[in-house]
C-alpha positions in Angstrom: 0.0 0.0 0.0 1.2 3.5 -0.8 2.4 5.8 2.0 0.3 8.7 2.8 2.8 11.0 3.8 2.1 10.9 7.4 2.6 7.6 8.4 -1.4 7.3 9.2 -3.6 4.9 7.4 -5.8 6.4 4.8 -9.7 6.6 5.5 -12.7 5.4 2.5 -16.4 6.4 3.0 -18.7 4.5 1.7 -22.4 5.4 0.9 -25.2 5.2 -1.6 -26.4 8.0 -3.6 -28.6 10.8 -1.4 -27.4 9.2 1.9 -25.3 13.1 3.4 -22.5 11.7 1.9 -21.3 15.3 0.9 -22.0 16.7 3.9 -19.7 13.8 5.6 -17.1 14.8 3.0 -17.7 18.9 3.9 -17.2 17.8 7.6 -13.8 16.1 6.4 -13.1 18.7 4.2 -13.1 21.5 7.2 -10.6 19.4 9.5 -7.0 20.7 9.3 -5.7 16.9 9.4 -7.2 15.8 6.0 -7.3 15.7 2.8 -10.7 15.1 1.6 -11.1 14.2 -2.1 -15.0 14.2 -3.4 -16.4 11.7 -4.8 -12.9 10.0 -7.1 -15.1 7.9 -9.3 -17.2 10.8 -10.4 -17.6 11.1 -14.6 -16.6 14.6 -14.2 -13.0 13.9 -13.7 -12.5 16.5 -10.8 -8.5 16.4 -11.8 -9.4 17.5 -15.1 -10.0 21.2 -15.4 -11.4 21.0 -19.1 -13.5 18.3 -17.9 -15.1 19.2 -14.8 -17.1 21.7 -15.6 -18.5 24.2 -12.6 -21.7 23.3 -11.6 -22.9 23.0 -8.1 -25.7 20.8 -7.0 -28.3 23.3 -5.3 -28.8 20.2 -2.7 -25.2 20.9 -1.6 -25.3 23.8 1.0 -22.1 25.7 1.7 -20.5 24.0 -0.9 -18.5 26.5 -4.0 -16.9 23.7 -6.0 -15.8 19.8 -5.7 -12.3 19.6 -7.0 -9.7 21.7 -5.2 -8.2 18.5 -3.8 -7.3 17.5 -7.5 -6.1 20.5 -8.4 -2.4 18.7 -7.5 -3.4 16.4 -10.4 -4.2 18.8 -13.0 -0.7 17.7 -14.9 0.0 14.5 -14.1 -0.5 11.9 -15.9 -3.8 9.9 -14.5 -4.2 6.5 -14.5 -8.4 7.3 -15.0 -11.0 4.7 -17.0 -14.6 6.1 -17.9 -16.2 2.8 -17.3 -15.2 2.8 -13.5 -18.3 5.1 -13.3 -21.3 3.0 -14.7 -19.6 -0.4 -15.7 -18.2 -3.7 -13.2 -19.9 -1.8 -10.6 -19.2 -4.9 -8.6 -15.3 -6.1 -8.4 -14.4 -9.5 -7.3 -11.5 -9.4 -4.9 -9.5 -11.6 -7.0 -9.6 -9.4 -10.3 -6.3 -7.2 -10.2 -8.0 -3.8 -11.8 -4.4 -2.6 -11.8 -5.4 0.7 -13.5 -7.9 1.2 -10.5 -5.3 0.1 -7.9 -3.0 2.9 -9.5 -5.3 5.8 -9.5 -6.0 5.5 -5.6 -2.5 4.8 -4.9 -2.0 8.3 -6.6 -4.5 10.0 -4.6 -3.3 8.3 -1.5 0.7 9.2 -1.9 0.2 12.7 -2.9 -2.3 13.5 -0.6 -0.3 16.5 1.5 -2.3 15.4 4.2 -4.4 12.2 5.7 -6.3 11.1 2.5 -10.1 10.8 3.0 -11.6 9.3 0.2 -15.4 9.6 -0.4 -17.2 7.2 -2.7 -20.6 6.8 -4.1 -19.7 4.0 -6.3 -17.5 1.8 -4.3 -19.9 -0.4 -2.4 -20.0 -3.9 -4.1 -16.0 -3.0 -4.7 -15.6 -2.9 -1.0 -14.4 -6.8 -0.4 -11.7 -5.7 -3.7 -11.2 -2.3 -1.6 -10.2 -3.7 2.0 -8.1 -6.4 -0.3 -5.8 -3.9 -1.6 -5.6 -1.5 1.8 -5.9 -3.6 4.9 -4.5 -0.9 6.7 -7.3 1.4 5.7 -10.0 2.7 7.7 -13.7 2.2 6.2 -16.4 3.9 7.1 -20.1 3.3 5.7 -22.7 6.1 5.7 -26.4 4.9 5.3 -29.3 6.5 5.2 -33.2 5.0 5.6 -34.0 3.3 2.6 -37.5 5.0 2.0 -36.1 9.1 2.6 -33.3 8.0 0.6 -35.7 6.8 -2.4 -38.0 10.0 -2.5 -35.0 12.2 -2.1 -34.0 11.3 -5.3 -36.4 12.4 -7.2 -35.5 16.6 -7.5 -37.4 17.5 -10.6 -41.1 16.1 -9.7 -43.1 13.8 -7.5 -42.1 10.5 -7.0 -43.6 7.9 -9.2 -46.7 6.7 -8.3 -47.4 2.9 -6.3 -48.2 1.0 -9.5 -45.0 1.9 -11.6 -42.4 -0.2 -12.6 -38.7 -0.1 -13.5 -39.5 -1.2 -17.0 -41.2 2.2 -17.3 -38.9 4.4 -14.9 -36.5 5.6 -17.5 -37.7 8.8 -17.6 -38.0 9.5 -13.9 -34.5 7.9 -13.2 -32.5 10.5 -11.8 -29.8 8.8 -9.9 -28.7 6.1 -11.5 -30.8 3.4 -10.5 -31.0 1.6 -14.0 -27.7 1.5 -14.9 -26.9 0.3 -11.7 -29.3 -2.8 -12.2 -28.2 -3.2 -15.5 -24.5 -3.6 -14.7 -24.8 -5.8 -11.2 -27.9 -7.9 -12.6 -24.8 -9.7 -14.6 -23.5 -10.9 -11.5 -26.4 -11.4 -8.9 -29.6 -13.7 -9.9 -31.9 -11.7 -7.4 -31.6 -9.2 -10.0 -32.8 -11.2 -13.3 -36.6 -9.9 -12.6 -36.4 -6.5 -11.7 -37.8 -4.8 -14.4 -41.6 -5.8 -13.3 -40.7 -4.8 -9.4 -41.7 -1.7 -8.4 -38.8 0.9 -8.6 -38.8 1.4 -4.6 -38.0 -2.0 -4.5 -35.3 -2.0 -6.8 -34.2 0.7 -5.0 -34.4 -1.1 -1.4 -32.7 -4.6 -3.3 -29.7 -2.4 -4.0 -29.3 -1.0 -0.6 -29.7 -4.1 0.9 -27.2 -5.6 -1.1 -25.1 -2.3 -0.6 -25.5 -2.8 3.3 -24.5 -6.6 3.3 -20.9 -5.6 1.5 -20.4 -2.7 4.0 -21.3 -5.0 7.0 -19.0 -7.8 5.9 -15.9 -5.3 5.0 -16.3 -1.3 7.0 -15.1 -0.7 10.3 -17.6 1.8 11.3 -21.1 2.4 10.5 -22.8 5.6 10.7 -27.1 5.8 10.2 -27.5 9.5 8.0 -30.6 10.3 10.9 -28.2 9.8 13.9 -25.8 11.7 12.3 -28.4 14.7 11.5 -29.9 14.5 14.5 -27.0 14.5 16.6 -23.7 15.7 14.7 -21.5 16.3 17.1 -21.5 12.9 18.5 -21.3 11.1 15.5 -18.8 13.3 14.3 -16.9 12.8 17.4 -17.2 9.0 17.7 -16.0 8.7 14.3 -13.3 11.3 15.5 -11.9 8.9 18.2 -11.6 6.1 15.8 -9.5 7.8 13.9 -7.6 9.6 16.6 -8.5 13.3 15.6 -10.1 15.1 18.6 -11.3 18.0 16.6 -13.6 16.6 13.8 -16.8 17.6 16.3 -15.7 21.0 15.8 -16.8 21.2 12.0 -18.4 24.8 11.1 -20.7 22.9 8.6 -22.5 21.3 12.0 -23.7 24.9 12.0 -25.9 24.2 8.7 -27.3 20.3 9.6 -30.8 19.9 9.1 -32.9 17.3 10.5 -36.0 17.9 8.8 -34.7 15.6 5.9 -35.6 13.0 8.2 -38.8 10.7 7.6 -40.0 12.4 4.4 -41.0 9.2 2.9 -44.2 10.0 5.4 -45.7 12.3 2.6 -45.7 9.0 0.2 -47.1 6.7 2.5 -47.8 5.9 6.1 -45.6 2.6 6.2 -48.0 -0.2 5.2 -47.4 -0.3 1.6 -43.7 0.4 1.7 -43.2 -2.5 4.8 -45.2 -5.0 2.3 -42.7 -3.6 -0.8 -39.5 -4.6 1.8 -40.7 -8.1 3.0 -41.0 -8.9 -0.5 -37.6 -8.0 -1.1 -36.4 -9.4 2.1 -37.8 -12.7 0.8 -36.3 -12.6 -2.5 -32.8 -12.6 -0.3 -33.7 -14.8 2.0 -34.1 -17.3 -0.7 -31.1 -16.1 -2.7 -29.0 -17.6 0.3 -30.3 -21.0 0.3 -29.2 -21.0 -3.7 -26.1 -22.4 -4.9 -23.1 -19.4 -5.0 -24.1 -16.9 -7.8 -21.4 -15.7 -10.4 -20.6 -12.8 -7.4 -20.4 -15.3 -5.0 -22.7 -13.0 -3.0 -23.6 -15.7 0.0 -19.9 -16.6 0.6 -18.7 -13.1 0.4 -21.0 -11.2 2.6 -22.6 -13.7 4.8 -22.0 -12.0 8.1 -22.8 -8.5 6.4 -26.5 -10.3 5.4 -27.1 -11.5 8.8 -26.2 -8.4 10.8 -29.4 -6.1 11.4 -27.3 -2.5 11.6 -28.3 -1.1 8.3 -32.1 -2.3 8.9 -31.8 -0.2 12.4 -34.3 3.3 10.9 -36.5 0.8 9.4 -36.8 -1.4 12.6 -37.4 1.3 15.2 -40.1 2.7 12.9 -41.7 -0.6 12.5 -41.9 -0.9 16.4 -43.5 2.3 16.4 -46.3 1.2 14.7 
């Protein structure tokens, strides 16, 4: 593994799309002891100024730009591939992806301080990931399945309770097709989707996403605890890393809870409970099946069984 510079191991968020990922990253980003890259397997290249563009999402509060963290980069020669952003989303650990294993060594050994790297599209890489770095310091973000569906739709309502992912392409605004088109190559559960609802392709995913991170991250962190209470989830994941100062973020100035339970506008729990016991069944029988071409029961066995990720869901189901 490369050196960081500073003889401390280097630290890899991972989370799923509309999950606070960027303002876990903006946290990070404020803290004197890191260097926080954004989001390395973004399309946009953020060590390519001709590339990158300048937009801002308007969901991102306090943030100017992405990429000043790359700006080191800007002529060097980058080991990058395209198809790292949409394509063999899922990475056996035995595959080499030398090209990949390059490009975070060079963010990793030219990082002028701790490297934090924060990824959106790293989760069914993770067993591949903690591989290549066992030194390295995971850390998955998660957010409730059901705010995390209806947050992703910006433009309009959510689609309503009788669509399907056959039909969804024009409402898809995170990336929730290509991402079944590329993993359904690898994981049988996935060969019917396109006549399941898109909540519940949306719920398969992050509980698929969840089993990796429980099998392979060293600390979890649920998006409404963090919201909710900053400071202490900021400075539990402080301690781990042995920073005493990552509570004191200005952006804890700017957290707001009332992101929290949206998914209550949709529906009052009934029909999205039924959509996840179907899905949880599909799993369920997934694991009695002989090993699929990911090898998902042998992989992340202990990730499947733990309950962690399922924690929002389960305290509001006993509320109810």
């Amino acid at each position: 593994m490369a050196s960081d510079g500073s003889g401390e191991s280097p630290v890899f968020v991972s989370s799923r799309y509309r999950s606070g990922s960027t303002l876990l990253w903006r946290c990070f980003r404020e803290n004197a002891n890191f260097t926080a890259y954004y989001e390395p397997l973004n399309p946009r290249r953020w060590f390519d100024r001709s590339h990158r563009g300048s937009r801002v999402d308007a969901t991102h509060r306090q943030v100017a730009e992405y990429w000043c963290e790359y700006c080191h980069l800007e002529e060097t020669a980058v080991p990058w591939q395209d198809r790292w952003c949409s394509s063999d989303l899922y990475l056996p650990p035995g595959i080499p992806a030398l090209s990949l294993l390059d490009y975070v060594n060079l963010l990793i050994s030219t990082s002028p301080k701790r490297p934090i790297l924060q990824f959106n599209r790293i989760d069914f890489r993770l067993h591949w990931l903690r591989r290549r770095f066992p030194d390295a310091f995971l850390v998955h973000l998660f957010r409730n399945p059901r705010d995390q569906w209806i947050s992703t739709f910006l433009k309009g309502s959510p689609v309503g309770k009788q669509a399907r992912v056959a039909d969804f392409q024009e409402h898809d605004e995170f990336y929730l097709l290509p991402w079944l088109r590329d993993l359904r190559r690898y994981f049988d559960v996935l060969e019917e989707v396109d006549q399941m609802h898109p909540y519940e392709a949306s719920y398969l995913l992050w509980r698929l996403s969840g089993a990796y991170a429980q099998a392979f991250c060293d600390h979890h962190i649920s998006y409404e605890h963090f919201v909710n209470h900053p400071k202490q989830s900021l400075g539990d994941l402080g301690r781990k890393l042995g920073v005493n100062d990552l509570d004191s973020a200005e952006s804890i100035a700017s957290i707001d809870a009332r992101s929290v339970n949206r998914w209550r506008s949709y529906d009052d729990g009934v029909w999205f409970r039924e959509r996840e016991a179907f899905v949880d069944k599909l799993l369920e029988n997934c694991m009695e099946l002989p090993p699929l071409v990911s090898d998902f029961a042998r992989e992340v066995t202990a990730g499947y069984a733990a309950t962690d990720t399922r924690a929002p869901i389960a305290a509001e189901r006993s509320t109810q």
